[in-house]
N, C-alpha and C positions, 0 to 999 in steps of 0.2 A: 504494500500500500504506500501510494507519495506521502511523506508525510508535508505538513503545513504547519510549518511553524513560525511563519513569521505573516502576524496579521495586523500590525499597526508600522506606517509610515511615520516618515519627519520630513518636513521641507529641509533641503541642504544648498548652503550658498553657490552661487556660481562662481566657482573657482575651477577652473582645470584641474584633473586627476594628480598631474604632475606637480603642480604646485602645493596640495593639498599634502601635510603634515602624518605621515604613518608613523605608526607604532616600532620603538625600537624596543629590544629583545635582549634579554643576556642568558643563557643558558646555562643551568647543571646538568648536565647530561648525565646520560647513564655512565657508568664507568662498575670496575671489579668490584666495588664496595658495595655497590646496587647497581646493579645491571637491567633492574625491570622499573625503576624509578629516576623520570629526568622530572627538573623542574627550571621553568620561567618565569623571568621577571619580565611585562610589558609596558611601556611608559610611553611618553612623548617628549620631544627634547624641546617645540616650543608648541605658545600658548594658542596660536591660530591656525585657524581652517583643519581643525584635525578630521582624519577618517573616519574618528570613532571604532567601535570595537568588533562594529557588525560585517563589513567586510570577513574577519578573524573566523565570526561562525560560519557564512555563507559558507565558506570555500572547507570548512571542518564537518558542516552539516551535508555539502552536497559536493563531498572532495571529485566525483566524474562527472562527464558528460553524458553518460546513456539515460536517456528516459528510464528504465526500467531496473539499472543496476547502480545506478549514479549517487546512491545513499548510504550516507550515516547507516548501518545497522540496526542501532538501537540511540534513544536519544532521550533522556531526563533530564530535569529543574530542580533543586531541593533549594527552599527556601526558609530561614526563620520563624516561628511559629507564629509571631508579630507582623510579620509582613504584611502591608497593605493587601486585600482581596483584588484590586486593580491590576496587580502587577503578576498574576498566576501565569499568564500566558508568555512562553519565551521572548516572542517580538515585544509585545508591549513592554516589559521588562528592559530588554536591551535598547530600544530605541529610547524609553525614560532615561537610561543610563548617560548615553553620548547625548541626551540634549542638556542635562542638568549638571554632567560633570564641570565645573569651575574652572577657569580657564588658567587660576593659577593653580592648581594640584594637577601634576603630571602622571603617578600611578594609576594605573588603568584597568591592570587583571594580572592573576597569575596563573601559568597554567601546569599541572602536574600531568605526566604521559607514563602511566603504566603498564608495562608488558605483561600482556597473561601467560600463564603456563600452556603451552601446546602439547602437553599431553593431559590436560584437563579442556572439558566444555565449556564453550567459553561463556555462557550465561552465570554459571557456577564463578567461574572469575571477575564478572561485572557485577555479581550480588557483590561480591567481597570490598571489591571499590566502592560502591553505592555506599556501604556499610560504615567506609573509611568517611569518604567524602560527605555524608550525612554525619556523624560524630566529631571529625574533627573541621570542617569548614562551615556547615550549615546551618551552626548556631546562631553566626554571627553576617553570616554572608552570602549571598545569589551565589549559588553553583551550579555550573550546567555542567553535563557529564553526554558522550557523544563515543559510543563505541564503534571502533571501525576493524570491520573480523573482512580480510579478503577471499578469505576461499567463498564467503557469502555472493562473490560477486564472478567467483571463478579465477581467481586472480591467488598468486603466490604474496606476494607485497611484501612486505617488513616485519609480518606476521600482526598476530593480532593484538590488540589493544586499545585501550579507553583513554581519551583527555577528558580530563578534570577542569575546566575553564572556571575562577574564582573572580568574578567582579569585586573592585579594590576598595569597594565603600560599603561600610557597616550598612544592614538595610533593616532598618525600623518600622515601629507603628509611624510612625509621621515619614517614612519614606527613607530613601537614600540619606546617610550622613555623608561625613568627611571620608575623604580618603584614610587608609590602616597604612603606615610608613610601616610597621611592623611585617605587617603580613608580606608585606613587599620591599621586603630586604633579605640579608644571609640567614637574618633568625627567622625570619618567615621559613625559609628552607631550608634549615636543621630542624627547625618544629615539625613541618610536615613530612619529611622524611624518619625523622622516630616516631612520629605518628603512626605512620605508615609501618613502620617494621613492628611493632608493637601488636597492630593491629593485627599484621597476621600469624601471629603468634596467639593473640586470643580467640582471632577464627577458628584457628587448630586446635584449639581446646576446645570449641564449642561446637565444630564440627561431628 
């Protein structure tokens, strides 16, 4: 089934693509320590004509071009239990985001890329993330989670695995705050990263 997930617009200035301000990126990559766990920091370096953040999912949510193969796998929201009832829906959500982010707070998102086990099912692997990503990010913050399993699509690819996409501002009853400097620095990713291993040490026990 296509999914739909993006049902609210934003007018956007008339500025050429090229001159229009993207999202810079610093990466932790996977490495020997964790090999199934990379993490990003996303920002902008200045205050005008940004892309915003939705670009980031189009192309996360609808990584091909086939009508009929061209999708995200599987694709969830977890939000705050305070969360405005307005904001359930991913688009509305994200287009709220890039119209209201301040032009002087440069953090944007972070994003965590879990590798799952290829000799486990990968729904079995994406509960596990959900489980993470609900526990340790969705108390405080928008998290969309976007799993992309290739053999779904007949494809080898880089095997399978979920992003974690973390919008950078607490989200409240009264909506979006401030940007989290925390969540979107080196302790943001030592945080999530023992998060991360912790948790699947208590899956295993709870499995």
């Amino acid at each position: 089934m296509t999914p739909h997930i993006f049902e609210e617009t934003s007018p956007t200035e008339q500025v050429p693509e090229s001159a229009r301000t993207k999202m810079s990126v610093y990466v932790h990559d996977v490495c020997d320590e964790h090999p199934d766990f990379a993490f990003s920091r996303h920002w902008y370096k200045e205050p005008q004509h940004r892309t915003g953040v939705r670009p980031w999912f189009d192309k996360k949510y609808f990584p091909g071009e086939d009508c009929q193969f061209g999708f995200a796998a599987k694709v969830d929201m977890l939000l705050p239990p305070c969360a405005p009832g307005d904001l359930v829906r991913p688009g509305t959500l994200i287009d709220r985001f890039d119209a209201t982010l301040p032009p002087y707070q440069h953090n944007a998102m972070v994003h965590v890329k879990i590798m799952l086990d290829a000799k486990e099912v990968w729904h079995v692997g994406y509960e596990r993330v959900r489980s993470y990503a609900r526990a340790h990010f969705a108390p405080r913050f928008a998290t969309l989670l976007i799993a992309h399993i290739p053999s779904v699509a007949g494809l080898k690819g880089q095997g399978n695995h979920v992003h974690c996409a973390v919008l950078s501002r607490e989200l409240t009853v009264n909506g979006f705050g401030g940007a989290c400097s925390t969540l979107c620095s080196d302790r943001g990713y030592e945080a999530a990263l023992a998060a991360w291993r912790n948790h699947k040490l208590v899956w295993k026990a709870e499995a």
